[in-house]
N, C-alpha and C positions, 0 to 999 in steps of 0.2 A: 340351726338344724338343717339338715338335708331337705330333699323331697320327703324319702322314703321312710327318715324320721317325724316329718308332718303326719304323715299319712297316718302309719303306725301311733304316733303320739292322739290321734283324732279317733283313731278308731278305739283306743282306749277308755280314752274318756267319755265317746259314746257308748260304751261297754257299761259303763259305773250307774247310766242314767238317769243322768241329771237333767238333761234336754228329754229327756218325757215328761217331764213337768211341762205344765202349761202355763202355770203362772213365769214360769220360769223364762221360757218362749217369748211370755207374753214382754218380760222386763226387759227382754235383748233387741224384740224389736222399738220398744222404747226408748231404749240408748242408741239404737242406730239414727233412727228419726234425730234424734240429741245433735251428736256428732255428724250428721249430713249439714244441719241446721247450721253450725258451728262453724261449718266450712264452706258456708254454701258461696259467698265471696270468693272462695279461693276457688269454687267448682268453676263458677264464670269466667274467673283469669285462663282458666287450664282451656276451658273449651274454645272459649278465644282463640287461645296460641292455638290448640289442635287444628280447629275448623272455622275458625272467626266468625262462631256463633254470636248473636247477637243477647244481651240477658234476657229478654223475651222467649228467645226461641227455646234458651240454652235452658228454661224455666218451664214454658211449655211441653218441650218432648223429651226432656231427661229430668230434673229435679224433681219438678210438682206431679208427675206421674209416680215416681219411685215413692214421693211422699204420700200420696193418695192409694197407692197397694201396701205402706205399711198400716193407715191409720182403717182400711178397711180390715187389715189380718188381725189388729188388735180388739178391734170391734167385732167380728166374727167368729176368733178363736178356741174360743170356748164351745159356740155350736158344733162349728165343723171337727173338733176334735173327740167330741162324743160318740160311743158308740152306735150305729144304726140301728133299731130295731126291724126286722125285714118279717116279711107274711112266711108261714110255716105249713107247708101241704096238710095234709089231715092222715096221709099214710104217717106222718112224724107226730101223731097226735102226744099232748103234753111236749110236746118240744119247746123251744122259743130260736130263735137266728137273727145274728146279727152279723155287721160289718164291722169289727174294728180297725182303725187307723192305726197304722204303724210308720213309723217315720224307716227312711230305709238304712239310712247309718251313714257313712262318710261318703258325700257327693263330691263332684268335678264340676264347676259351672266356667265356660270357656268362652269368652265375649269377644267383641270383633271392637273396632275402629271408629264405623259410622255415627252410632249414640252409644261412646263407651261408658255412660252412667247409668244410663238405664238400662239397656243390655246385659249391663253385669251385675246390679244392685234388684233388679224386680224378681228376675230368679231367684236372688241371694234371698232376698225376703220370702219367697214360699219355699225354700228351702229351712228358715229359722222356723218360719211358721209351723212346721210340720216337723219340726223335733229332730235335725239332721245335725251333722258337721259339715264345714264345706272348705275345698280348696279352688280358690281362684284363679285362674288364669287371663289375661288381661291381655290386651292387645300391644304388640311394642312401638306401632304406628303412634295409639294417641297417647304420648308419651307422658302430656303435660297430665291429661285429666286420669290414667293408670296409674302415675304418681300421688295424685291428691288420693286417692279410691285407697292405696296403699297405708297412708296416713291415716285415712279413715277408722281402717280394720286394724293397724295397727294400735291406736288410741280407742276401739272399742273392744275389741274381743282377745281372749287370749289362742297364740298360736293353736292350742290343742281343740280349739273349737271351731274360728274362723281364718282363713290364713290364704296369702295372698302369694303367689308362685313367678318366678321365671317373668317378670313383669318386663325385664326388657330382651326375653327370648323369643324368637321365631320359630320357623317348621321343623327344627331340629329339635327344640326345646320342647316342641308338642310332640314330638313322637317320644321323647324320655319321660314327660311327665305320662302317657298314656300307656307307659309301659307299668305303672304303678296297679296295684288292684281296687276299684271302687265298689260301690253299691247302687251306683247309680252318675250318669253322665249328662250333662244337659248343656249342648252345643249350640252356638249362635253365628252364622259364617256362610263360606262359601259352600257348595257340593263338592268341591275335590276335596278340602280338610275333611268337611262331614262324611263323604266315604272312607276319608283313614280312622277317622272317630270310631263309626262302625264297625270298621273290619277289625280293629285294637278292639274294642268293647266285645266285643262273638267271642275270644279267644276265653274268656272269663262268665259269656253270656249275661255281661252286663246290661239292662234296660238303658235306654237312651227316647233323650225328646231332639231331635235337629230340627231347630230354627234356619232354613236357608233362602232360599229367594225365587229366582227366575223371569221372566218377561212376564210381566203384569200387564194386559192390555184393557185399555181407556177406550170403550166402544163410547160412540156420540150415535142416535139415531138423530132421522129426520125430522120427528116433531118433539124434540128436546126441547128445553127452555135453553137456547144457546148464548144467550148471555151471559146466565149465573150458570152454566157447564162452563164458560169460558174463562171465568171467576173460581170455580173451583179446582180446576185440571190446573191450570196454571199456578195456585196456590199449594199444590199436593206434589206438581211435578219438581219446583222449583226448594221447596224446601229444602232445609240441611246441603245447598248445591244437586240435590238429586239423588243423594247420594243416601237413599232411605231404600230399604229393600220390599217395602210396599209401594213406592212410586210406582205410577200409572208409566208405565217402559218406555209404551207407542200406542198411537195416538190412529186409532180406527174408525174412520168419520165417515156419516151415509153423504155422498156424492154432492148432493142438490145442496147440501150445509154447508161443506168445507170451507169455503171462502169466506163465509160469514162468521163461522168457526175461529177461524186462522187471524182474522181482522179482529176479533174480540180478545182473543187472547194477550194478540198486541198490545190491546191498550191497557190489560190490567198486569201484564208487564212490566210498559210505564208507570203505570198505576202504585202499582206496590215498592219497583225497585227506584223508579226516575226512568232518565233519557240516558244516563250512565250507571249501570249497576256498579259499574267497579268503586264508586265512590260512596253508594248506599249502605249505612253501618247494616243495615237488615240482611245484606245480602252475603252467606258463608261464601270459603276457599276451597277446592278441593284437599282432601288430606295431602296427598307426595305426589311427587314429581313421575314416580311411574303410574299412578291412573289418571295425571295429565297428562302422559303422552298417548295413555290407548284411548282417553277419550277423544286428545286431537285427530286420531287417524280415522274417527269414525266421520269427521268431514269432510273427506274427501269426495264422496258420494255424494247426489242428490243435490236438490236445491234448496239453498238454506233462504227464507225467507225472511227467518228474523234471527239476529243476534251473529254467533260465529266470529266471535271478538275476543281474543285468550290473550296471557300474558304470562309468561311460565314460571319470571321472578315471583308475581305474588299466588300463581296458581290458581290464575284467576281464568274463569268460562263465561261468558254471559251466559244469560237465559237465550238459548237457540232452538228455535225448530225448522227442518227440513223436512221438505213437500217431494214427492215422486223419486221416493224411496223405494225400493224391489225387494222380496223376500230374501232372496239372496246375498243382498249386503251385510256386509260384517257388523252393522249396527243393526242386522236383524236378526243373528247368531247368537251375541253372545247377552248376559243383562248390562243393561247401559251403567247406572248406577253413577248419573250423571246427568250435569243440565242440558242433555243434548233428547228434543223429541221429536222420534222420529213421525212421515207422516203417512198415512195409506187411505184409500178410500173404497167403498162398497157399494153396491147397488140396493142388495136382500140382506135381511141381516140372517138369510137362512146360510149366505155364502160366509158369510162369519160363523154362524154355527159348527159350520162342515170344517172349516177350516182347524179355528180351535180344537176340535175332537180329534186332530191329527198330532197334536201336539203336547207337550208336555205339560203338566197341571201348574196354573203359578200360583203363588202364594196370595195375588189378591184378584181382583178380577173389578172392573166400572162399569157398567153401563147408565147412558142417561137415555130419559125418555119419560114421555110421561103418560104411556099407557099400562095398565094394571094388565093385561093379557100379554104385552110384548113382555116384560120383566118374569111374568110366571113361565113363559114359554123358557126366557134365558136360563133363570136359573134350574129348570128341571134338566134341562140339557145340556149345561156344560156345569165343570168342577174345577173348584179352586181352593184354597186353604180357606178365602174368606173374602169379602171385600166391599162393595156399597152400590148404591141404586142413587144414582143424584147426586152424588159424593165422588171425595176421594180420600184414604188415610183413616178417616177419623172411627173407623172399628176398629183400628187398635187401639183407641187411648178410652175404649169401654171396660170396666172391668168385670160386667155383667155379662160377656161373653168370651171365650176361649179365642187366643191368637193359638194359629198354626197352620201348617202346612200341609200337603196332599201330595204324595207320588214325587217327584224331583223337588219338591218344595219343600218339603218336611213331613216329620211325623211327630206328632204327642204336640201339646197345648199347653196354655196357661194365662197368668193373667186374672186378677181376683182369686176368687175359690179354684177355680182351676188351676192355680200353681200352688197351691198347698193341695190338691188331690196328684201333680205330677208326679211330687216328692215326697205322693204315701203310697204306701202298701195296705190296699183293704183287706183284711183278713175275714175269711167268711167263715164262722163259727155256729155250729147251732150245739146248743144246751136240752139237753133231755134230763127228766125226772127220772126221779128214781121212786117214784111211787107205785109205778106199774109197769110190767113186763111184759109183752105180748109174745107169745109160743110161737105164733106163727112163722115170723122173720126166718127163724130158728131150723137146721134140716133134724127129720128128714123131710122131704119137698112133696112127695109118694100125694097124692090128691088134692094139692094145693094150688095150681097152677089155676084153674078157672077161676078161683075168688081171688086168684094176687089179679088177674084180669080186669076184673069188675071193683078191687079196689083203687087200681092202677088207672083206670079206661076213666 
């Protein structure tokens, strides 16, 4: 079948509804869980070839997360799928109101490169959860694991329910699949696709959630614990090669620390990769050859203090960070999304404050420190899709709170319950009796105005 006969074939059979069954929901994400399980072997081959993920990581931030949002949706789905009952004013007296869930019909879920399993499988999951059809689109970069993802869906679901598109098309193949009509869109990527997403979704006033990114800045104050900050910046920045669109971007250290900073990092560099990363199975590839050469040109600039050691055959970066770095530098434009971190320093972290309010909102935000008044002052005063106090990453692998983004980072969320609320439609419903009729509501209006007042006030 075509696209256009996917679509139409899906949204038929979302017509018949079958998928508003819950049990039903519930058996599909049962066989996915099945069939990941089934192939989970073949997951770690593919991620290897893609990004020379290690089965740790390639379990950690893609497998065991997708597993862990379907065994929550299956456990949960029954609550969440229930009508809500909601509070009823007393001008609606005998009424009752609720929320019903509706699933929205045939979705577009659109995944990127960096974690192409989880990317495109945790959506997929609150997309089943919530009673959808969905059409895939995959990334044509990570060729290997878009292939196993295809096999997947292909040996679970049949095309008129789940189906998997254009797997080895690029930006030409998204603006034809986008020319299609959905019920809903839910994007994972850069802001230039995410604005063609957009502008193609308006033309139908499709609803849309964009997953995107931007410069995520790693503030360190001065009475941080700078060890375990130097232990975890470095573990958050280095992951998946850098190439995670929550990574901490650059690296905003109060002055009097830096060096102690800089000096500890080094060593859990060593620490984690060796004295040669390039031989450490732990340590990924960059995806292709064209974001090794934009990451290359970002060292030209600045003084690289540690690493700055590439290799283009295997697309290989060390772990690099560069000190006396300027705003202006091209590794301060655009998001790195790479193991290259850049370095800046501060006096106040008011001058940090002032700073960031000039700038675009990212999708996560760090700060370390270990005062309860500097933390409350940050977050009242700047905004980000999300991020952590003494950390780095690890709000997104909760599913007790919503991932998403803010202003050039995104919009709409999910993750646990909030990607089966992405992928509904609350219907707001109140029900009145029919036992009793009040005159009043009713015109003519002639002396009624003061008591609708006093019932109203």
């Amino acid at each position: 079948m075509n696209l256009n006969e996917i679509v139409e074939s899906q949204r038929k059979y979302y017509n018949q509804g079958e998928t508003l069954d819950v049990s039903f929901r519930i058996a599909m994400l049962k066989k996915l869980k099945n069939s990941i399980l089934a192939y989970e072997e073949n997951l770690y081959d593919a991620l290897w070839q893609d990004l020379r993920k290690s089965k740790f990581e390639s379990y950690e931030t893609e497998i065991g997360l997708v597993i862990d949002e379907i065994d929550l949706s299956i456990k949960k789905l029954r609550s969440w799928a229930k009508p809500k009952r909601k509070r009823t004013p007393m001008v609606h007296f005998l009424s009752y109101s609720y929320r019903y869930p509706n699933p929205y019909g045939v979705v577009l879920i659109m995944s990127p490169w960096n974690y192409p399993f989880q990317l495109t499988m945790s959506p997929l999951v609150g997309a089943i959860a919530a009673g959808n059809c969905a059409v895939i689109k995959p990334s044509k970069y990570s060729k290997a694991t878009s292939e196993i993802m295809e096999k997947i869906i292909e040996d679970t679901f049949k095309v008129n329910y789940v189906s998997v598109v254009e797997r080895e098309g690029g930006r030409e193949s998204i603006q034809n699949i986008l020319k299609e009509r959905y019920d809903y869109i839910f994007f994972t990527g850069g802001t230039t696709v995410g604005k063609v997403v957009m502008e193609s979704a308006s033309k139908n006033l499709t609803p849309v959630t964009l997953e995107l990114g931007g410069k995520s800045p790693c503030i360190v104050d001065s009475d941080a614990n700078i060890d375990l900050a130097a232990k975890r910046i470095v573990w958050g920045k280095f992951l998946n090669c850098g190439q995670t669109c929550v990574a901490p971007d650059y690296l905003w250290v109060q002055k009097d620390v830096k060096y102690k900073l800089l000096d500890r990092m080094g060593y859990y560099i060593t620490e984690f990769y060796g004295e040669n990363p390039n031989i450490s199975p732990d340590y990924p590839r960059i995806i292709n050859d064209r974001q090794f050469d934009r990451l290359i040109s970002y060292l030209k600039k600045g003084n690289v203090v540690i690493g700055g050691v590439y290799d283009k055959e295997t697309r290989y970066i060390s772990p690099t960070i560069i000190d006396n770095v300027e705003w202006d530098y091209e590794i301060m434009k655009d998001e790195i999304f790479g193991p290259i971190m850049p370095v800046l320093e501060f006096s106040t972290i008011e001058e940090v404050i002032d700073k960031l309010r000039g700038k675009e909102k990212p999708l996560a935000f760090y700060y370390f420190t270990k005062s309860k008044d500097k933390e409350k002052n940050m977050m009242i005063k700047t905004t980000s899709g999300g991020g952590c106090i003494n950390d780095t990453i690890i709000h997104v692998a909760s599913h007790h709170v919503p991932f998403g983004g803010v202003g050039a980072s995104g919009m709409g969320a999910y993750h646990g319950k909030a990607s089966f609320d992405t992928f509904t439609h609350y219907k707001s419903i109140i029900k009145k009796s029919n036992l009793l009729d009040i005159r009043f509501r009713y015109a003519p209006y002639a002396g009624k105005l003061k008591w609708l007042k006093k019932i109203m006030g």
